[in-house]
N, C-alpha and C positions, 0 to 999 in steps of 0.2 A: 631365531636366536642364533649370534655366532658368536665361538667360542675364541680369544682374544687367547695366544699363545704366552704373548710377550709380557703381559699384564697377568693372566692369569686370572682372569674377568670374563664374563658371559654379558656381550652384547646384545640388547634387544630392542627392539624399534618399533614405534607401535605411533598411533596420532593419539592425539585427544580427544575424548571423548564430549565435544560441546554440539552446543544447537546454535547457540548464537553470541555476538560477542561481550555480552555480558559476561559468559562461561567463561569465557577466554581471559577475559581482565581478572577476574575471581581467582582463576588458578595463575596469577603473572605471567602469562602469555600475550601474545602478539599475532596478528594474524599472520605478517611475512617469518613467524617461527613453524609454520603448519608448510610441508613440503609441497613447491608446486604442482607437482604430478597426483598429490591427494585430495581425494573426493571432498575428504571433509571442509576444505577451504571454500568449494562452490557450495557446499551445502550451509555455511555461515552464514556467506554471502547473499543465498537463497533465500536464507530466513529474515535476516536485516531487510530485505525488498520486501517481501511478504506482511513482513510487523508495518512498515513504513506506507505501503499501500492499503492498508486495512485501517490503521486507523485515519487517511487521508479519505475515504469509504464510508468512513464513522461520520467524521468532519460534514463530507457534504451530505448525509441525509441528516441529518441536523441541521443543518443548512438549508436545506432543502423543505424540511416540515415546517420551519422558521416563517421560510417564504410563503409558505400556502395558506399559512394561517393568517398571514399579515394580508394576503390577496383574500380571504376569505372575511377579513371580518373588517375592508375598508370599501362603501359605499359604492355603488357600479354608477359611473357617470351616465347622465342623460346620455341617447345617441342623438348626434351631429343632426341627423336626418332622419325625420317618424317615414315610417315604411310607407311606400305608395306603393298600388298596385301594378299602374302603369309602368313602373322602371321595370328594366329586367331586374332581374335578383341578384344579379352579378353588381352591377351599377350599386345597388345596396352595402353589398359586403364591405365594397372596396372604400365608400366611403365612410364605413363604421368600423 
C-alpha cells in the first residue's frame, strides 16, 4: 500500500485472483490488464494449455477405443500365402 499525499488516497495493488480466463471475462478483465512482470499471467496461460491438451487426450482415446473395436469386430482377411514350411519365416511375414 502507498499512501497518495495529493489525493489523499491509499494506493494498493494487488493481481487477480484467477485460474483461467473464464475468471478473467467474469470479473471484465482482460489478460493484457494482468502486469507483464506477473506470475499470474503465465499461470492463465498455463491453465488454457493444460484445459486445451486434456481434452485433445480425452478426444484421442475415444478415438482410439473407436478404432479398436472397429478392428476388433471386422472379419481378419484370409492370408495372401498359407505358411510353408520350406520358406524361411521372414519370407512369410513379409508377404502377410
Amino acid at each position: 500500500m502507498l499512501y497518495v499525499a495529493e489525493t489523499d488516497m491509499m494506493l494498493f495493488l494487488s493481481s487477480p485472483s484467477v485460474t483461467n480466463l473464464d475468471d478473467l471475462t467474469r470479473r471484465g478483465l482482460y489478460l493484457s490488464d494482468i502486469a507483464l512482470h506477473d506470475a499470474t499471467r503465465d499461470l492463465v496461460l498455463l491453465s488454457e494449455q493444460f484445459e486445451a491438451e486434456y481434452k485433445l487426450t480425452q478426444n484421442l482415446e475415444i478415438l482410439t477405443d473407436k478404432l479398436q473395436q472397429t478392428h476388433r469386430s471386422e472379419p481378419r482377411p484370409p492370408p495372401l500365402v498359407e505358411f510353408n514350411a520350406d520358406l524361411p519365416l521372414v519370407y512369410y511375414q513379409l508377404i502377410n
